[in-house]
N, C-alpha and C positions, 0 to 999 in steps of 0.2 A: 096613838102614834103609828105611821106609815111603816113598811116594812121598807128599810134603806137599799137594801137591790134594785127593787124594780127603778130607782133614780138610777142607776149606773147608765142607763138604758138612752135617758134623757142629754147627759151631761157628757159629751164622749170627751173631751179634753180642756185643760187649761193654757188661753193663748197666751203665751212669754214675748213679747215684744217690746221691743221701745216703745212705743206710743202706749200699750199697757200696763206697761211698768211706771211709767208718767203719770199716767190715770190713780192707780195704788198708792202712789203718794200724795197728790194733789187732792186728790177726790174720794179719794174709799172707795175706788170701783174697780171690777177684775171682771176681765174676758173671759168666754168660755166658747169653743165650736161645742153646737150643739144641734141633738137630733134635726132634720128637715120638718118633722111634723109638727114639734112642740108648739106650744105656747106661753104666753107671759108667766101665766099662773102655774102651768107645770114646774117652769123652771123656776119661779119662786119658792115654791115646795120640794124641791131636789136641792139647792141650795141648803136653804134652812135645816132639812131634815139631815144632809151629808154634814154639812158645817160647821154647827148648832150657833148660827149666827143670826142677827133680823136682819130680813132685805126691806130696801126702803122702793126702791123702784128698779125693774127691770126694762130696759132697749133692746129693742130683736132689728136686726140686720142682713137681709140675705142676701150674699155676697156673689156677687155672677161670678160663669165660668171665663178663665184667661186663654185666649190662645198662644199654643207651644209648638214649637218645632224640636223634635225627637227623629233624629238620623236622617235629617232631610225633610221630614215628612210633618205635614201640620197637626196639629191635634189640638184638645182641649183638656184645660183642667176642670176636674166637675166641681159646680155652686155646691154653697154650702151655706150654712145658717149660725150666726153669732150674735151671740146674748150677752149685753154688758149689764153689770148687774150692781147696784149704787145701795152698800151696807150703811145701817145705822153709827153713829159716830162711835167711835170704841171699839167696834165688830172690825176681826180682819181674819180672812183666810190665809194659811200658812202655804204658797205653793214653791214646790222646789225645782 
């Protein structure tokens, strides 16, 4: 068995959305931002090991930066990386 910290590392948050919250009932699938570097398998094994749920298949998505204007001035929001992640039937994660 994995030591469950070092996933905190991988998994930075649970996305709460409509279209997420859609997905959790429909499908058994729940959002997550997660690390820039990860991969499939990592976050399969941070799941399961944080969870103790089975994952049945993980989608990774890297989300580009949006341009913002802040007092005038243009800017950007930073890309970031999201892993939707499709639990065995029965399996569900509790997010609050």
């Amino acid at each position: 068995m994995a030591n469950p910290s070092q996933y905190y590392d991988v998994l930075r948050r649970p996305l709460v959305t409509e279209k997420s919250s859609g997905l959790q009932g429909r499908c058994n699938q729940f959002c997550f931002e997660v690390a820039p570097t990860t991969n499939k398998v990592e976050v399969r094994k941070a799941v399961e090991t944080l969870f103790s749920v089975k994952v049945v298949k993980v989608n990774m998505v890297s989300m580009p930066s949006k341009t913002r204007r802040a007092f005038g001035r243009p800017g950007e929001t930073p890309s970031w990386k999201k892993a939707v992640i499709t639990l065995r039937k029965g399996d569900s994660i509790e997010i609050v």
